[in-house]
PDBQT receptor file of N, H, CA, C and O in Angstrom, charges set to zero:
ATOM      1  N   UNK A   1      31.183  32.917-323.731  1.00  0.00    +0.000 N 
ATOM      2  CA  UNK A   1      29.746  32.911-323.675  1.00  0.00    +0.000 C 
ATOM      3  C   UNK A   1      29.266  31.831-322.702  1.00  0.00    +0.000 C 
ATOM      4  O   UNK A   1      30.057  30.931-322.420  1.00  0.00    +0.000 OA
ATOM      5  N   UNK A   2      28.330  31.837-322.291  1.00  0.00    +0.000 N 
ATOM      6  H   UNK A   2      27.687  32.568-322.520  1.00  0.00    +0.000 HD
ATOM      7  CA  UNK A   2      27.948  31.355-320.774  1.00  0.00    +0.000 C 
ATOM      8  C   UNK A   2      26.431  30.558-321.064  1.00  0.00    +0.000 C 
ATOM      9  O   UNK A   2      25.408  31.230-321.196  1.00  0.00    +0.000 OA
ATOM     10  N   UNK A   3      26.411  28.854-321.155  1.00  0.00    +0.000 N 
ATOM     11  H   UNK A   3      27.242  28.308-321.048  1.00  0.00    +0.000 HD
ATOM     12  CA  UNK A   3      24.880  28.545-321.836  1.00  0.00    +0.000 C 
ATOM     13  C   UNK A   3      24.161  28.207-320.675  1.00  0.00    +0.000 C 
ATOM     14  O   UNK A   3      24.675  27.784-319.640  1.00  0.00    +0.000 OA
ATOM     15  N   UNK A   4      23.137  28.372-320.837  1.00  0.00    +0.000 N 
ATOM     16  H   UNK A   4      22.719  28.715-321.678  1.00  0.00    +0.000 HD
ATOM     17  CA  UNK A   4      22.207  28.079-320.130  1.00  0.00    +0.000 C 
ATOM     18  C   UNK A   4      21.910  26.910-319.586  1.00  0.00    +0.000 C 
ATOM     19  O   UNK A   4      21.853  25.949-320.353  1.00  0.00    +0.000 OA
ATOM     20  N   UNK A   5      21.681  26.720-318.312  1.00  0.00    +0.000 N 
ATOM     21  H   UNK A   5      21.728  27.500-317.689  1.00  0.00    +0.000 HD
ATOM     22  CA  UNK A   5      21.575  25.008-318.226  1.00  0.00    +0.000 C 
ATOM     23  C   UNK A   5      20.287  25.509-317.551  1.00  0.00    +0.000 C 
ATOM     24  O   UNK A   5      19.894  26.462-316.878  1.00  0.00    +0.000 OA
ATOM     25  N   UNK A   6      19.790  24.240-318.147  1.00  0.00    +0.000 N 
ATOM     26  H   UNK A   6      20.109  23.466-318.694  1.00  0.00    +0.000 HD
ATOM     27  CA  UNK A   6      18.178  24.177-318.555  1.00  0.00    +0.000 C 
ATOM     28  C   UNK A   6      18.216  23.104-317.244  1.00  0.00    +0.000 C 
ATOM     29  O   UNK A   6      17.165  23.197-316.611  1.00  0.00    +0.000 OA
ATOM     30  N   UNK A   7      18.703  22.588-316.946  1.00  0.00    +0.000 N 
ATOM     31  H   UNK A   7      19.557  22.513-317.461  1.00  0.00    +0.000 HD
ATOM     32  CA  UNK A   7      18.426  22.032-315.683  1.00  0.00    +0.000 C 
ATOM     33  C   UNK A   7      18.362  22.502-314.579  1.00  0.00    +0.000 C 
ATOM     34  O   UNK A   7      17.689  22.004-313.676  1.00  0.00    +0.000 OA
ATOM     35  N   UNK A   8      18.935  23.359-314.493  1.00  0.00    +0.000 N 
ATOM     36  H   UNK A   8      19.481  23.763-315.226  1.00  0.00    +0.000 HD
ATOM     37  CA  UNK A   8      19.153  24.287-312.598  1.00  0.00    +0.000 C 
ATOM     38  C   UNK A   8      17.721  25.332-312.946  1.00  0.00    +0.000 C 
ATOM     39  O   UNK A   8      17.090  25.790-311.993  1.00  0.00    +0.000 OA
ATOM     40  N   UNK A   9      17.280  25.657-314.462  1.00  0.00    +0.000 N 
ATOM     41  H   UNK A   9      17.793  25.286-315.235  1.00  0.00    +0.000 HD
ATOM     42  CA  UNK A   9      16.378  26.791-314.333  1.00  0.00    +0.000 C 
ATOM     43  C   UNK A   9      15.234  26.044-314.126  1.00  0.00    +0.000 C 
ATOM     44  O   UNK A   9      14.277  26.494-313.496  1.00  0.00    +0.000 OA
ATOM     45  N   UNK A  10      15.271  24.553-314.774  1.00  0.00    +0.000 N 
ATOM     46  H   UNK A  10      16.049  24.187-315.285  1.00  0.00    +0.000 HD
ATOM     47  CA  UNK A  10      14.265  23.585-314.190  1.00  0.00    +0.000 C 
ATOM     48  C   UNK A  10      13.370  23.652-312.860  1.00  0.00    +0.000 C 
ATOM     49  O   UNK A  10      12.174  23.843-312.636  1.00  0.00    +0.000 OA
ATOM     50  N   UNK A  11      14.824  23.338-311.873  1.00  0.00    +0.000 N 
ATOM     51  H   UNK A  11      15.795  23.183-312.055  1.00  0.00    +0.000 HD
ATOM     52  CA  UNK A  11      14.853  23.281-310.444  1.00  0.00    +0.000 C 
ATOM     53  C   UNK A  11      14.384  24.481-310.160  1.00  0.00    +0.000 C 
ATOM     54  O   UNK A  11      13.393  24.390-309.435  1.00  0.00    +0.000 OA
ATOM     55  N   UNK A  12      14.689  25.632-310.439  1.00  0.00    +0.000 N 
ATOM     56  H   UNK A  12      15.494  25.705-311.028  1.00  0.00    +0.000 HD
ATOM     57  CA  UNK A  12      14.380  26.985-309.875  1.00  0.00    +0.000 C 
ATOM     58  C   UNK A  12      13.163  27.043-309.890  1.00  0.00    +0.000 C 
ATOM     59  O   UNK A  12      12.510  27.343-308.891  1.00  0.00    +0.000 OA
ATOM     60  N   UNK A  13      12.511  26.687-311.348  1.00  0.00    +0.000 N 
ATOM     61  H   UNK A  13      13.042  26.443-312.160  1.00  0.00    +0.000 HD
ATOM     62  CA  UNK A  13      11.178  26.549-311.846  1.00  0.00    +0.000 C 
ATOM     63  C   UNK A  13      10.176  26.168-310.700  1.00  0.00    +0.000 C 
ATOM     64  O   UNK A  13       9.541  27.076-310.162  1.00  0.00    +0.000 OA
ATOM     65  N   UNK A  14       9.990  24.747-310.264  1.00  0.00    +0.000 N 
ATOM     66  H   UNK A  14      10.506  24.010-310.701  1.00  0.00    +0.000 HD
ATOM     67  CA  UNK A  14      10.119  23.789-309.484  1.00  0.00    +0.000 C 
ATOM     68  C   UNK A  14       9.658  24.474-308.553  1.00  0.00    +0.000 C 
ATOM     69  O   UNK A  14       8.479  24.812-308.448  1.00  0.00    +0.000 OA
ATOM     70  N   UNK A  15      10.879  24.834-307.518  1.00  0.00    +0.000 N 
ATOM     71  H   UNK A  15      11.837  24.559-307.604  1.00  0.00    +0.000 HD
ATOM     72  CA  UNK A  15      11.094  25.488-306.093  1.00  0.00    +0.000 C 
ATOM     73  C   UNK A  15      10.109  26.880-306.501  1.00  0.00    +0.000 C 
ATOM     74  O   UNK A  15       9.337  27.146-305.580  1.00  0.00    +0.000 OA
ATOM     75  N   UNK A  16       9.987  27.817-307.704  1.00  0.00    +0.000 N 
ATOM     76  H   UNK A  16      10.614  27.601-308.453  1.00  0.00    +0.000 HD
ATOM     77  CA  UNK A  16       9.238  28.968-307.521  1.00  0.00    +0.000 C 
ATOM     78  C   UNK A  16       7.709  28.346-307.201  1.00  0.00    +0.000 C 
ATOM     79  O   UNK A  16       7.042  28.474-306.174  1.00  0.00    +0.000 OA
ATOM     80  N   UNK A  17       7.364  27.570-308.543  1.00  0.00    +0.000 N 
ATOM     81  H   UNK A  17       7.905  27.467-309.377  1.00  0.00    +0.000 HD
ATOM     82  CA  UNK A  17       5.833  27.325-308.102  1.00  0.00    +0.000 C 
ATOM     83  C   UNK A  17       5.869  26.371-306.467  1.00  0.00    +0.000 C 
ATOM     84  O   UNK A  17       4.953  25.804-305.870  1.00  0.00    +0.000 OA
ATOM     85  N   UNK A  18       6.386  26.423-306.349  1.00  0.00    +0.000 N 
ATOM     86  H   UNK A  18       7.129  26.884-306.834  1.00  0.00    +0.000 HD
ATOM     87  CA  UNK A  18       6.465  24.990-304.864  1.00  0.00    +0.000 C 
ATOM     88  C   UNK A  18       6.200  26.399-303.717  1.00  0.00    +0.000 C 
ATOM     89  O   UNK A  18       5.256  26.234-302.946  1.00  0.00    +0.000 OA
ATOM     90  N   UNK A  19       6.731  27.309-303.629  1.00  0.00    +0.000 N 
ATOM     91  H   UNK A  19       7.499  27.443-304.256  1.00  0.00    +0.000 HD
ATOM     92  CA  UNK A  19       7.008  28.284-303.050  1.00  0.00    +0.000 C 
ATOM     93  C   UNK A  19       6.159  29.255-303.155  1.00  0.00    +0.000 C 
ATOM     94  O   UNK A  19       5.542  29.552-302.132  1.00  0.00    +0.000 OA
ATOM     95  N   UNK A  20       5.926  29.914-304.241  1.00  0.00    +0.000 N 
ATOM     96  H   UNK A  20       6.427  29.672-305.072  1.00  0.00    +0.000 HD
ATOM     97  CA  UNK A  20       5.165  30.253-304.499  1.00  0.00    +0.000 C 
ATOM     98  C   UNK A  20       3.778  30.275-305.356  1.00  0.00    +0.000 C 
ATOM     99  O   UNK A  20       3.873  30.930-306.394  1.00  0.00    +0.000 OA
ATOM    100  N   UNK A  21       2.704  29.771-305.148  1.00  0.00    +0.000 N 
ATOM    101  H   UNK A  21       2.626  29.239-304.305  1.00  0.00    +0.000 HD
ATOM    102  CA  UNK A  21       1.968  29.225-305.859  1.00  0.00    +0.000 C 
ATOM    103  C   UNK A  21       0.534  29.798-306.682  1.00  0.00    +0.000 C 
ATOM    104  O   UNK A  21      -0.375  29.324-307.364  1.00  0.00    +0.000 OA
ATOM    105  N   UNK A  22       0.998  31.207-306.113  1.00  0.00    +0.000 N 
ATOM    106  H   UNK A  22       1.737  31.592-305.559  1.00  0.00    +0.000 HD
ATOM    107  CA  UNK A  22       0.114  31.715-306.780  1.00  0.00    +0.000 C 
ATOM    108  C   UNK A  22       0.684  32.178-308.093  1.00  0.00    +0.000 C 
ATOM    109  O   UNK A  22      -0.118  32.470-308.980  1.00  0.00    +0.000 OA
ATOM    110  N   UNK A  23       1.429  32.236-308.226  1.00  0.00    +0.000 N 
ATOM    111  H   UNK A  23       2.081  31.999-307.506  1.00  0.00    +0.000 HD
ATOM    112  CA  UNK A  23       2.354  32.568-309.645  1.00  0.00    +0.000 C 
ATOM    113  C   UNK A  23       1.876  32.711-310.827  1.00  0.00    +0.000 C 
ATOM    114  O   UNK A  23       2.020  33.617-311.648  1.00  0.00    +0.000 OA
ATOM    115  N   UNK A  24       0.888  31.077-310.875  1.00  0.00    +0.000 N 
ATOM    116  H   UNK A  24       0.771  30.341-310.208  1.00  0.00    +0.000 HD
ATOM    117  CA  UNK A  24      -0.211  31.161-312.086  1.00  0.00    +0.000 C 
ATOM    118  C   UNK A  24      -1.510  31.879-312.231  1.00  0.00    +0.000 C 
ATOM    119  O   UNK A  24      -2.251  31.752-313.205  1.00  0.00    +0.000 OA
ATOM    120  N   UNK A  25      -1.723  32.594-311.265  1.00  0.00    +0.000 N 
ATOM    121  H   UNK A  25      -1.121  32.698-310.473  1.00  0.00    +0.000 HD
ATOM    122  CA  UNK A  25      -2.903  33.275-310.362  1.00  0.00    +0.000 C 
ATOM    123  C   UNK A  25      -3.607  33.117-309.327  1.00  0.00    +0.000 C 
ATOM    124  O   UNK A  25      -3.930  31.965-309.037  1.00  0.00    +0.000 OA
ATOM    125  N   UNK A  26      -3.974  34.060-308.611  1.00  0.00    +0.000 N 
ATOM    126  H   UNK A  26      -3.711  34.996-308.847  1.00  0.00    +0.000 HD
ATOM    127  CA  UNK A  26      -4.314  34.145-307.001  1.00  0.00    +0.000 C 
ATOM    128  C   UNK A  26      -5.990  32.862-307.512  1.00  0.00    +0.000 C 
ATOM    129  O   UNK A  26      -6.673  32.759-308.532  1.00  0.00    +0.000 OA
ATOM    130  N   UNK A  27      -5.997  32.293-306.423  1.00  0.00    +0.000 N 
ATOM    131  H   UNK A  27      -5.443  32.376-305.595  1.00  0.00    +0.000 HD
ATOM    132  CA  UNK A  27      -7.113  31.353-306.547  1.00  0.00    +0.000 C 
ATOM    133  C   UNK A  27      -7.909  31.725-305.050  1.00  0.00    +0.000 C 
ATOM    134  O   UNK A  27      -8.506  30.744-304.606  1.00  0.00    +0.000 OA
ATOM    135  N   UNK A  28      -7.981  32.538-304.495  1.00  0.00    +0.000 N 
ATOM    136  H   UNK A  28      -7.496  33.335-304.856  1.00  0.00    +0.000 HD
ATOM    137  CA  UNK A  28      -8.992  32.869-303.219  1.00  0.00    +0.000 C 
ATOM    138  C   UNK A  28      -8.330  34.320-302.889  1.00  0.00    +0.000 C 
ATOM    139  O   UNK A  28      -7.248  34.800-303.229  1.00  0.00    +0.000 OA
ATOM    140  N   UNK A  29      -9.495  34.884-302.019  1.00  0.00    +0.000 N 
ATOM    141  H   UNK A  29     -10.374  34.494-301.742  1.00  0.00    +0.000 HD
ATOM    142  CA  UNK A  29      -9.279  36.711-301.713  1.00  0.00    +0.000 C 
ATOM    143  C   UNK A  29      -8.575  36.410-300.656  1.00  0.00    +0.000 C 
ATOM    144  O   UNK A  29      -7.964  37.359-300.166  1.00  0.00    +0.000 OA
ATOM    145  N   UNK A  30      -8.421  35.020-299.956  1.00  0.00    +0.000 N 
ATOM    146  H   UNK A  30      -8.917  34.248-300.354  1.00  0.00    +0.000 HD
ATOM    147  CA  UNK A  30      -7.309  35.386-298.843  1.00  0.00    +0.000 C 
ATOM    148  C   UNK A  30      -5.910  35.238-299.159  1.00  0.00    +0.000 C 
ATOM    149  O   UNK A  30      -5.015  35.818-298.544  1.00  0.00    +0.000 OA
ATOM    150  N   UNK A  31      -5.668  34.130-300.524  1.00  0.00    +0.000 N 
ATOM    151  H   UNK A  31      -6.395  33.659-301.023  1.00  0.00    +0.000 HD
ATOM    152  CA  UNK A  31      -4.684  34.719-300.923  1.00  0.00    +0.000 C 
ATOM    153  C   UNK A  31      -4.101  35.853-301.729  1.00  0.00    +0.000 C 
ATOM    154  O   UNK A  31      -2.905  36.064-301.926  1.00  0.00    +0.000 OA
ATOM    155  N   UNK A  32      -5.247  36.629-302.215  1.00  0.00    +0.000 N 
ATOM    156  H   UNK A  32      -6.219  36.458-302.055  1.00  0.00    +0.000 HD
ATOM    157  CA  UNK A  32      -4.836  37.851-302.446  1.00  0.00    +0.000 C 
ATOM    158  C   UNK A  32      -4.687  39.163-301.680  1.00  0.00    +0.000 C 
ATOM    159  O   UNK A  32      -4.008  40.133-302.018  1.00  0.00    +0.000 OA
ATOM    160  N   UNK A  33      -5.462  39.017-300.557  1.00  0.00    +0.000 N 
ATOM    161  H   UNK A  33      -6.013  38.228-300.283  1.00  0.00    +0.000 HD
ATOM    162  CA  UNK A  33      -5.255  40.028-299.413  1.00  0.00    +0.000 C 
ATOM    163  C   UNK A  33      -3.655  39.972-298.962  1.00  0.00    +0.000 C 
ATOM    164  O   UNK A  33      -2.955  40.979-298.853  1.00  0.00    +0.000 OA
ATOM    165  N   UNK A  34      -3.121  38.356-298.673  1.00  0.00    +0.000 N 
ATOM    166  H   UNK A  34      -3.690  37.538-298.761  1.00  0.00    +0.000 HD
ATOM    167  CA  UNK A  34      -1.940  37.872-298.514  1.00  0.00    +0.000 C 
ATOM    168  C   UNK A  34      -1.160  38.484-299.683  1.00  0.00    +0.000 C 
ATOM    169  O   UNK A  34      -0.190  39.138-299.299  1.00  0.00    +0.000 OA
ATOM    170  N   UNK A  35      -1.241  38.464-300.309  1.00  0.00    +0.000 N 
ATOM    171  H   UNK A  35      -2.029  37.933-300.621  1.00  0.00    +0.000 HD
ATOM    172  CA  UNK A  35      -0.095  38.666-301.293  1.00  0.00    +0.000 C 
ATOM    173  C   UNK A  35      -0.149  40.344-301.367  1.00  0.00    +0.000 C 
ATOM    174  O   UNK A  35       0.906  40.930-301.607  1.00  0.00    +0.000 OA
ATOM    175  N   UNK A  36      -1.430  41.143-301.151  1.00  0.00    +0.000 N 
ATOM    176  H   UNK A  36      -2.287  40.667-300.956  1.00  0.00    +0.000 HD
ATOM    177  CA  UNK A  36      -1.500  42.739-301.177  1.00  0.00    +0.000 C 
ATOM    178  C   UNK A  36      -0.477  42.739-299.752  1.00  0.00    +0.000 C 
ATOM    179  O   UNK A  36       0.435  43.544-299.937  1.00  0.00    +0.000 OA
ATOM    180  N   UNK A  37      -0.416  42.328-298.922  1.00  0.00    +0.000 N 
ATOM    181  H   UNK A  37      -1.158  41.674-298.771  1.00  0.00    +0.000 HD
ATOM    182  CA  UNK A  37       0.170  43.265-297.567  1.00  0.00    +0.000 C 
ATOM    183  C   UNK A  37       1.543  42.543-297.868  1.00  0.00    +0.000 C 
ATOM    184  O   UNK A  37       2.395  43.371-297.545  1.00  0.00    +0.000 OA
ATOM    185  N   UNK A  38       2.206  41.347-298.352  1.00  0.00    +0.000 N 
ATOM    186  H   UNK A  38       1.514  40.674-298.614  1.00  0.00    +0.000 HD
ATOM    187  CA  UNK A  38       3.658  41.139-298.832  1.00  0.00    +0.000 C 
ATOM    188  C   UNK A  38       4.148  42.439-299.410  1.00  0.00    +0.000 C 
ATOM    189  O   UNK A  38       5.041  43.176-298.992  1.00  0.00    +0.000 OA
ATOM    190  N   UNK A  39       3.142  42.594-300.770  1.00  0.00    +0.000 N 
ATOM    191  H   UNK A  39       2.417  41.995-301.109  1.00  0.00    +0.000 HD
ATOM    192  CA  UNK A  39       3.635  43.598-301.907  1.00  0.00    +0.000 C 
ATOM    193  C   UNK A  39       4.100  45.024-300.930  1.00  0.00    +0.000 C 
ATOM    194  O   UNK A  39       5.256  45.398-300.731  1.00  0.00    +0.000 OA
ATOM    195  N   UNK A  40       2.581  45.791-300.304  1.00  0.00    +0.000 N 
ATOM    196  H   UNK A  40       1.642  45.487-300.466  1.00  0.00    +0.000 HD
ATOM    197  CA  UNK A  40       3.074  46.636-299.263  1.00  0.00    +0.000 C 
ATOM    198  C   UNK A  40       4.215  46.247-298.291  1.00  0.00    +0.000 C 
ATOM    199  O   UNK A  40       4.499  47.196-297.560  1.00  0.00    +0.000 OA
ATOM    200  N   UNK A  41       4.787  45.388-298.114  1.00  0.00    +0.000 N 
ATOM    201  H   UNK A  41       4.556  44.617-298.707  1.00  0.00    +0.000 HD
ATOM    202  CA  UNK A  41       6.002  45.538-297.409  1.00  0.00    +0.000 C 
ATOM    203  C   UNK A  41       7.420  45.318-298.100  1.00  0.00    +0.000 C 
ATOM    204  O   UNK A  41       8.494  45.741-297.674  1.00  0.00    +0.000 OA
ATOM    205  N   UNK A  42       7.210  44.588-299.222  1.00  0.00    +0.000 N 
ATOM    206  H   UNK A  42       6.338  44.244-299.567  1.00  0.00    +0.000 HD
ATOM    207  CA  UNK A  42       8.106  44.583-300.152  1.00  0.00    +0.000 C 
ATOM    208  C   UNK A  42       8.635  46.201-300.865  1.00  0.00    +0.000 C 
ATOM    209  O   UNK A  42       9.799  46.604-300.882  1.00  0.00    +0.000 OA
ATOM    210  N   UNK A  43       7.915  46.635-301.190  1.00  0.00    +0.000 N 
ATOM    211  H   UNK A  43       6.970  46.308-301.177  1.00  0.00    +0.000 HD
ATOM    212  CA  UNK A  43       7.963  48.075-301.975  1.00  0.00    +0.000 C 
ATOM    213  C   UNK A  43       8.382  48.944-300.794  1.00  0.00    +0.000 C 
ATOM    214  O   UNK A  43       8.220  50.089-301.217  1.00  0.00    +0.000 OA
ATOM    215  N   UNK A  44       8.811  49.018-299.600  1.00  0.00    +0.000 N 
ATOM    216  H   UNK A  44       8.942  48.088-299.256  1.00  0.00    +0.000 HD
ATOM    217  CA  UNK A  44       9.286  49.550-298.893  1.00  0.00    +0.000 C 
ATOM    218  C   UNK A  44      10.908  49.728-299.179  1.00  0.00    +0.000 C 
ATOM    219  O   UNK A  44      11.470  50.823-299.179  1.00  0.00    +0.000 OA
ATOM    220  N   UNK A  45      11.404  48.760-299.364  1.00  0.00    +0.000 N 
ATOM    221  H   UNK A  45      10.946  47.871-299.364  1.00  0.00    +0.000 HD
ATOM    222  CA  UNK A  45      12.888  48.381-299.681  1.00  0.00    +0.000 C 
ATOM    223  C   UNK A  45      12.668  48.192-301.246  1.00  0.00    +0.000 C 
ATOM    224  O   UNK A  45      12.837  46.972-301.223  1.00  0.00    +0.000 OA
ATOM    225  N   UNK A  46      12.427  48.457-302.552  1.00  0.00    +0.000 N 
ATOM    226  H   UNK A  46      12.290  49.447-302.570  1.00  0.00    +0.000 HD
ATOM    227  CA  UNK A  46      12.093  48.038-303.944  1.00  0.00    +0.000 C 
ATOM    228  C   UNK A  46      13.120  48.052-304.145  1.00  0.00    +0.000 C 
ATOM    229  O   UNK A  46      13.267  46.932-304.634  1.00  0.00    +0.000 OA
ATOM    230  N   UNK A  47      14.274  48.605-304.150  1.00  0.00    +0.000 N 
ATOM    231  H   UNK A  47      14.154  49.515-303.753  1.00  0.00    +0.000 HD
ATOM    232  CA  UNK A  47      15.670  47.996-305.099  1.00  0.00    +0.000 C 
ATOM    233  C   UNK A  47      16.112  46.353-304.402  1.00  0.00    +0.000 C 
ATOM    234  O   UNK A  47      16.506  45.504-305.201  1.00  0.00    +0.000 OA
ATOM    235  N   UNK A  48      16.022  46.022-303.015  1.00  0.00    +0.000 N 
ATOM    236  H   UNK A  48      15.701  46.712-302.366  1.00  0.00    +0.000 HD
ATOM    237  CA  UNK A  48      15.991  44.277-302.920  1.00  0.00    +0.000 C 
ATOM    238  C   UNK A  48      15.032  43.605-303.111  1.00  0.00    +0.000 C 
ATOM    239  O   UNK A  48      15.021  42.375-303.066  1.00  0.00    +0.000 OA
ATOM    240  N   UNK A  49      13.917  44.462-303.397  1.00  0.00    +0.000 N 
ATOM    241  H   UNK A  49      13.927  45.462-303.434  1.00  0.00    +0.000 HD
ATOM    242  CA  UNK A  49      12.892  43.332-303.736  1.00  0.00    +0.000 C 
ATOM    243  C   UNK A  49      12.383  43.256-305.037  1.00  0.00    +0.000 C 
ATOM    244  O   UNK A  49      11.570  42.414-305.418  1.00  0.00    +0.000 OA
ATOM    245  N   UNK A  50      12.991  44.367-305.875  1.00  0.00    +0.000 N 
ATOM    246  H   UNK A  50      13.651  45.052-305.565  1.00  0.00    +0.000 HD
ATOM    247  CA  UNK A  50      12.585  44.111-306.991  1.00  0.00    +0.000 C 
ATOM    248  C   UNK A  50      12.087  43.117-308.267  1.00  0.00    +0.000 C 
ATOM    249  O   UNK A  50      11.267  43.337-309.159  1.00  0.00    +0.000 OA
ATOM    250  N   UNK A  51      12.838  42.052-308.012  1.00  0.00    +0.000 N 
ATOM    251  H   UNK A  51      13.504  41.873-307.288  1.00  0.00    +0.000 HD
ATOM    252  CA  UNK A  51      12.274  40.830-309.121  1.00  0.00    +0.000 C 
ATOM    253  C   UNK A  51      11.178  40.159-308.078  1.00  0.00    +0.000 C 
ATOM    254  O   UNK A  51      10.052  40.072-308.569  1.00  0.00    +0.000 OA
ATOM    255  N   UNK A  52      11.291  39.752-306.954  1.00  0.00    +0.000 N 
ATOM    256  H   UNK A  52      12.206  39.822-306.556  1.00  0.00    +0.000 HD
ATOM    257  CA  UNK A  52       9.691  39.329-306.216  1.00  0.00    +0.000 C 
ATOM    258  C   UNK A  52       8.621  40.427-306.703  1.00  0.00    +0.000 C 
ATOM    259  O   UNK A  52       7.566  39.976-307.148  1.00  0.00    +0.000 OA
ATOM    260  N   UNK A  53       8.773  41.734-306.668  1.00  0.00    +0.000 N 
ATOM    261  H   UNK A  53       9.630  42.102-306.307  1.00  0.00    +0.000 HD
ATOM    262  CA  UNK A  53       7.965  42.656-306.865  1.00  0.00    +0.000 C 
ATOM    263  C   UNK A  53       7.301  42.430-308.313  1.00  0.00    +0.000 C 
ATOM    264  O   UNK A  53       6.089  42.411-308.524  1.00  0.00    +0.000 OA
ATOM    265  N   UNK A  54       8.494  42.231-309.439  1.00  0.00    +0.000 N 
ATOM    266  H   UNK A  54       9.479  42.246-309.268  1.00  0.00    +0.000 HD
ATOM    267  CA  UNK A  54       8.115  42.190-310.570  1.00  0.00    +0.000 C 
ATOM    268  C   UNK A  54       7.431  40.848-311.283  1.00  0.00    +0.000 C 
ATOM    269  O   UNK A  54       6.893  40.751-312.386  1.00  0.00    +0.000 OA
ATOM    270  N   UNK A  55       7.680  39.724-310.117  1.00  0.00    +0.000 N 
ATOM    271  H   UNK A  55       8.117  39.803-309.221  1.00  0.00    +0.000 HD
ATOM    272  CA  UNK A  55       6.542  38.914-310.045  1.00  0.00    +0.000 C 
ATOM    273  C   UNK A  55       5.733  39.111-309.635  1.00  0.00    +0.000 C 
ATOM    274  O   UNK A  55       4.893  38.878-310.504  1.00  0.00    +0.000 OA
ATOM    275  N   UNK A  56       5.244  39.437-308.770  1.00  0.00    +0.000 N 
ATOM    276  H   UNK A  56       5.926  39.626-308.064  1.00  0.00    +0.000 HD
ATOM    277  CA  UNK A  56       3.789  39.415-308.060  1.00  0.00    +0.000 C 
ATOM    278  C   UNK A  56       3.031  40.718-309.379  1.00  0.00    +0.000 C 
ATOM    279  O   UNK A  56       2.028  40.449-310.040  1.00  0.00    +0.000 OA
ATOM    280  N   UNK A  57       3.619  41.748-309.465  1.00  0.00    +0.000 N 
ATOM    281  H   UNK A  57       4.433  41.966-308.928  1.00  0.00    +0.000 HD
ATOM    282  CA  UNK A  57       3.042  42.589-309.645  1.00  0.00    +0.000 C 
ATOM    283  C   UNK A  57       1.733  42.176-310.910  1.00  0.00    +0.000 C 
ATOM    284  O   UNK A  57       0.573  42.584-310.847  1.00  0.00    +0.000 OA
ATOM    285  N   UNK A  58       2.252  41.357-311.912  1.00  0.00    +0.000 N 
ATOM    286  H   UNK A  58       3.194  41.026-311.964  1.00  0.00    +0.000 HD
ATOM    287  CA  UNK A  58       1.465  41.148-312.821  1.00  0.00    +0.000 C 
ATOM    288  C   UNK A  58       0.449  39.906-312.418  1.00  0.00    +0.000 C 
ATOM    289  O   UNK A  58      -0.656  39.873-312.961  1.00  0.00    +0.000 OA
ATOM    290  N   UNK A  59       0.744  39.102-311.667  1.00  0.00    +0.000 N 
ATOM    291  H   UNK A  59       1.641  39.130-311.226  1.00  0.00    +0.000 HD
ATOM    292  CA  UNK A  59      -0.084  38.288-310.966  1.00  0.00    +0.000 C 
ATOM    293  C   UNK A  59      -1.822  38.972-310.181  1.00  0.00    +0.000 C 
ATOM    294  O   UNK A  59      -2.984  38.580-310.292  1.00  0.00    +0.000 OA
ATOM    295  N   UNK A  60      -1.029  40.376-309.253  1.00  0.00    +0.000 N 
ATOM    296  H   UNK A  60      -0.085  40.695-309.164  1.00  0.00    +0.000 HD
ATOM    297  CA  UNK A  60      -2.264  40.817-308.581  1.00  0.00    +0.000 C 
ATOM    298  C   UNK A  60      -3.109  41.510-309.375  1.00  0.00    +0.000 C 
ATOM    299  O   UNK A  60      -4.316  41.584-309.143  1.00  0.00    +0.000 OA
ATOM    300  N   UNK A  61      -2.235  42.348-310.870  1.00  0.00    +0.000 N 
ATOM    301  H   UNK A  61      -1.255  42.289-311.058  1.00  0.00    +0.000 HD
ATOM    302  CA  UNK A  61      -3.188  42.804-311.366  1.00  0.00    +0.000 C 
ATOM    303  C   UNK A  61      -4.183  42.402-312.279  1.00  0.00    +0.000 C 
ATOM    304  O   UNK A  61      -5.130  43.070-312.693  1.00  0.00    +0.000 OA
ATOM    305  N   UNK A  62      -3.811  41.021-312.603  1.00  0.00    +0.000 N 
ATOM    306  H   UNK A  62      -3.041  40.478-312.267  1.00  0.00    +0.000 HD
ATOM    307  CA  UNK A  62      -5.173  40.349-313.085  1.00  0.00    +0.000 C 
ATOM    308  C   UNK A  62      -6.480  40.222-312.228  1.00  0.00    +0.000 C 
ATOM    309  O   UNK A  62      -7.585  39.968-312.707  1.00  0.00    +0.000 OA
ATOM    310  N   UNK A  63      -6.166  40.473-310.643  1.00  0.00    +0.000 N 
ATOM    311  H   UNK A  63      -5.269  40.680-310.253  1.00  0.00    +0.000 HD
ATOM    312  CA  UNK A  63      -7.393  40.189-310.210  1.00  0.00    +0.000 C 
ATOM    313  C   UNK A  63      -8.598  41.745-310.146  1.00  0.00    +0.000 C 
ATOM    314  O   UNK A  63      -9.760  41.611-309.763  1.00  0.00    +0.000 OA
TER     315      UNK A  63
């Protein structure tokens, strides 16, 4: 069995919001226009982009 280290998911943590920051929700229409034409190019290829996809996705549809 394989435990979790709570430290590297820390870091990941970290680097996602650092990276990506709308994560907690889009805060202006230019970053949501931005994040609509990612999504459209992401969903082109959806089996490699799938977990970015499955982040954003619930993010844009709050707005």
């Amino acid at each position: 069995m394989r435990i979790m280290n709570v430290e590297v998911m820390q870091e990941v943590s970290r680097q996602i919001e650092a990276t990506m920051p709308w994560i907690h929700g889009i805060t202006s229409r230019k970053q949501y226009d931005e994040l609509i034409e990612l999504m459209d190019s992401l969903v082109e290829d959806y089996d490699t982009n799938q977990t970015l996809i499955d982040l954003m996705f619930p993010v844009i549809e709050q707005i």
